[in-house]
Each structure stands twice: as structure tokens, then as C-alpha cells.
C-alpha positions as CSV (number, residue, x, y, z in Angstrom):
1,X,-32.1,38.8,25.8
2,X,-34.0,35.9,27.5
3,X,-31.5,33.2,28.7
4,X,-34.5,30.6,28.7
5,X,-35.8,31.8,25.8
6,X,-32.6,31.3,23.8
7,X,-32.7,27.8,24.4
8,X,-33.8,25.7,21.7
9,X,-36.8,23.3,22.9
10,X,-36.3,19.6,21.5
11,X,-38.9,17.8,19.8
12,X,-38.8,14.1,20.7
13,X,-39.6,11.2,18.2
14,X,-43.6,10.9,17.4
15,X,-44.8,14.5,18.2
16,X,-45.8,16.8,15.1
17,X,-45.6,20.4,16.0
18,X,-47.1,22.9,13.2
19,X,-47.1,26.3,13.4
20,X,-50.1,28.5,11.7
21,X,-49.6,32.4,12.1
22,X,-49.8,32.6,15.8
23,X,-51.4,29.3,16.5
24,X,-49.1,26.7,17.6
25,X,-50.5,23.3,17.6
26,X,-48.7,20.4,19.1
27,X,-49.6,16.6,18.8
28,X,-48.0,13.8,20.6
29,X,-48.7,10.4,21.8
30,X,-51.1,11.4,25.1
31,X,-53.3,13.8,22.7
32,X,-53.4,17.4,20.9
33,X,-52.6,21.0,22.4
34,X,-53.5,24.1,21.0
35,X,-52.6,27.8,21.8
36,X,-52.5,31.4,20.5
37,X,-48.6,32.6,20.7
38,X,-47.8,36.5,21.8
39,X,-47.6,39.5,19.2
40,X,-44.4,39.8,18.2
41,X,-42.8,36.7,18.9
42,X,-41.2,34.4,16.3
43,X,-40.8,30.6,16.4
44,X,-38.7,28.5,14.0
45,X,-39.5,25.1,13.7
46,X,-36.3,22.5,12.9
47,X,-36.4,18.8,12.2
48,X,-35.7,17.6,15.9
49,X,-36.2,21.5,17.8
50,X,-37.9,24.6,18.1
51,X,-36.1,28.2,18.0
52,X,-38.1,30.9,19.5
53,X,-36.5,34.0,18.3
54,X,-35.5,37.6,19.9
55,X,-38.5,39.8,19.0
56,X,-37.6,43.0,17.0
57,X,-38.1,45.4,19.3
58,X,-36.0,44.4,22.3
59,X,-37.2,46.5,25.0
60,X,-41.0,46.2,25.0
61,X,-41.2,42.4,24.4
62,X,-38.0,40.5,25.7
63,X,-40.2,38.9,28.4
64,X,-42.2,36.9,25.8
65,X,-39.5,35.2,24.4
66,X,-38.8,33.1,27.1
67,X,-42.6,32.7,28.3
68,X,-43.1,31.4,24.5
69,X,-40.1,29.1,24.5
70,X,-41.1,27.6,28.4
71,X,-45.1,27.5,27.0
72,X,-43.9,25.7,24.3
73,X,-42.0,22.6,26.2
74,X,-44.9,22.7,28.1
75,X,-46.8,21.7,25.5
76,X,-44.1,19.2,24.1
77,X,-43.9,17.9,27.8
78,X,-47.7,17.5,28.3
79,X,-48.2,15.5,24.9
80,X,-45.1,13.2,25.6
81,X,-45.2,12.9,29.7
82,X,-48.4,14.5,30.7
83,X,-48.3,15.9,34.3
84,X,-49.3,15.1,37.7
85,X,-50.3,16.8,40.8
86,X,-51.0,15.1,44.4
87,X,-53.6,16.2,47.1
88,X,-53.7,14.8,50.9
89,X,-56.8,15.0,52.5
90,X,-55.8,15.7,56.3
91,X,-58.4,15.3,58.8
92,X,-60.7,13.3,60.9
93,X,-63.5,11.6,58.3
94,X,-61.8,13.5,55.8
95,X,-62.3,11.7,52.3
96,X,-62.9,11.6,49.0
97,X,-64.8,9.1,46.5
98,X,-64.0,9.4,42.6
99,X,-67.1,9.5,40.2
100,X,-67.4,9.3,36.3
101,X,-66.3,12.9,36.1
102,X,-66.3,14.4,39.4
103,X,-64.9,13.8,42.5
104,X,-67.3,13.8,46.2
105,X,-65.3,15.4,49.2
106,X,-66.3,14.9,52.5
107,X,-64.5,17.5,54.4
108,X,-66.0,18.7,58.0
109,X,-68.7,20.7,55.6
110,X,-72.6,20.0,56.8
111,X,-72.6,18.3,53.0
112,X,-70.5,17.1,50.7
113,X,-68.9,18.9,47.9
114,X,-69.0,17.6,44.6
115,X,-66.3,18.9,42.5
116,X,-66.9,19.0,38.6
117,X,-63.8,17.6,36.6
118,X,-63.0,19.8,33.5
119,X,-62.4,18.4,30.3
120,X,-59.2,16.6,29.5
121,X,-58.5,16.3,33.3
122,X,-58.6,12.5,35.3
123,X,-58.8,12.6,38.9
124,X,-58.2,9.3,41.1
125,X,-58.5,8.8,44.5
126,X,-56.1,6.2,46.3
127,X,-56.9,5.5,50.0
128,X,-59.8,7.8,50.1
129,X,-57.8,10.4,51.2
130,X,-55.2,11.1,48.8
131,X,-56.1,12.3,45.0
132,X,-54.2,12.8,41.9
133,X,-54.6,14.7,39.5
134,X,-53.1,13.8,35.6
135,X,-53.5,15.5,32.2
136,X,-51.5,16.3,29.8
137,X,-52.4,20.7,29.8
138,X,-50.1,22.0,32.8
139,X,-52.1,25.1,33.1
140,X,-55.4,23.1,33.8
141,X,-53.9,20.4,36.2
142,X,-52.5,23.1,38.4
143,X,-55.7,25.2,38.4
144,X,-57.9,22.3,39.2
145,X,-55.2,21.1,41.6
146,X,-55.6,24.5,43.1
147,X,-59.4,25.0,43.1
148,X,-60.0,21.5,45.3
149,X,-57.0,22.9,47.5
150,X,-59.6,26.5,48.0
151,X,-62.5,23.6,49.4
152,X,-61.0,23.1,52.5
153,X,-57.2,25.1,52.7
154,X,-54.7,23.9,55.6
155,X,-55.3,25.6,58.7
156,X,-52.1,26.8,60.6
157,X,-53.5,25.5,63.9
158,X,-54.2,21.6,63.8
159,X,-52.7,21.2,59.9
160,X,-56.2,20.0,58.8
161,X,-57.0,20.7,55.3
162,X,-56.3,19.7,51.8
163,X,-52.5,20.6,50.5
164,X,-50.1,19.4,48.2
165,X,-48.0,16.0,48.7
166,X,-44.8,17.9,50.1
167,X,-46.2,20.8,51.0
168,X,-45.4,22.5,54.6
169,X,-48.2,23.8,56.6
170,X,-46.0,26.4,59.0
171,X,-47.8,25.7,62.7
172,X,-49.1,28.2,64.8
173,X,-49.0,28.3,68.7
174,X,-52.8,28.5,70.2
175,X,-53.6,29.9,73.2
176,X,-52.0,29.3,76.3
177,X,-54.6,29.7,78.4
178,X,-53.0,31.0,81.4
């Protein structure tokens, strides 16, 4: 038995979450999620919760309860909240310029990059060297967050690169040259 998956996920005032077979459909204040649920997995919707149930056969599909229930918030989250991720641009010239639905990186290439935004994801770039990254679909804003981190990834040596507000860049030593 999932311990996450037991707990019930809350449905806060103004979202509308309808369930159709395996479809789960969740509308909120920020906009409308959709996704297909795993085989064998029960939800039970309440006036002010969600119930993901144990599935029936224990064994093969305990795992599922608690990535349903976690998907789930997500999607309550995302509609309500919506989620955020931050990028620093480290580096001489380093920068970025946002455009109606892209974003140009200058990053020590011969060229710039121009990175195509997908749908239902806004980037903005403060400073010209540090971008965020909102939407209200986790999954997307951390694999776009991810795929402008691959253009230019830290490098262990000087710490130039693109990471993650926070993140730590472990430091190499170079050579000594003796």
C-alpha cells in the first residue's frame, strides 16, 4: 500500500475535476489539464477531495496508486498555482532576449540559438541573463526548463553555463602546470 497514494488530494474552491473512464480532466482558474490515468487504478471523486484507491491486484500495480494520486495534485496545483522554474545564464556576453514565442540565447556559440517555446509555456527574461519559466503543466515547464539547460550545461571548470537558480556546479581543479 502506497503511503502517498493513500492520501486524499484536496480540491480547492473554483476548480471542477471530472472524471471520464480513464480520462481525468481538471479545470481551474489558470486553465484546463487533461490526462489519460493508469490501467487499473481507481479514483473517487468527493465534494472537496479526491480518493485514489488501492488497485485490485496489489502486487503488480501498487506503484500506480501513488503516481496517480501525486499526478493528480499536480494537476490541481498547476490549475490553482501554476509552476515556475529559474535559469541563470553564467558567462561573459552570456544573454538572452525574449520574443513573441521564443527566446534568442547568445551563449559563446558562433550564432545564436533560438529556442521555440511550446504551447501553454511563457518564458521571460529579467536582466538579460536570468529566465523564467511559468505554466501551469509541471511536466512541460521542467522539460523546457531542461532542454535550454542542454544549450549550453555548466562546465565543472570555470562554472559557465546555464543552471538552475540554486543549483551547485561541483568545481574541478585544472591543471597545475608544474
Amino acid at each position: 500500500m502506497s503511503r502517498i497514494g493513500k492520501q486524499p488530494v484536496p480540491i480547492p474552491s473554483g476548480v471542477e475535476v471530472k472524471l471520464d473512464g480513464r480520462k481525468a480532466t481538471v479545470k481551474g482558474p489558470k486553465g484546463l489539464l487533461t490526462r489519460d490515468l493508469p490501467v487499473g487504478v481507481e479514483v473517487e471523486v468527493g465534494n472537496d477531495s479526491l480518493q485514489v484507491l488501492p488497485p485490485s491486484r496489489p502486487k503488480e500495480k501498487t506503484a500506480l496508486q501513488g503516481l496517480t494520486r501525486t499526478l493528480l495534485n499536480n494537476m490541481v496545483v498547476g490549475v490553482t498555482e501554476g509552476y515556475k522554474k529559474e535559469l541563470d545564464m553564467v558567462g561573459v556576453g552570456y544573454r538572452a532576449m525574449s520574443r513573441d514565442n521564443a527566446i534568442e540565447i547568445h551563449v559563446g556559440f558562433s550564432h545564436s540559438v533560438e529556442f521555440k517555446l511550446p504551447e501553454g509555456i511563457v518564458a521571460e527574461v529579467d536582466k538579460s541573463n536570468r529566465i523564467t519559466i511559468t505554466g501551469i503543466d509541471k511536466e512541460k515547464v521542467g522539460q523546457t526548463a531542461a532542454d535550454i539547460r542542454a544549450i549550453r550545461p555548466p562546465e565543472p571548470y570555470k562554472g559557465k553555463g546555464i543552471m538552475y537558480v540554486g543549483e551547485k556546479i561541483r568545481r574541478k581543479a585544472g591543471k597545475t602546470g608544474v
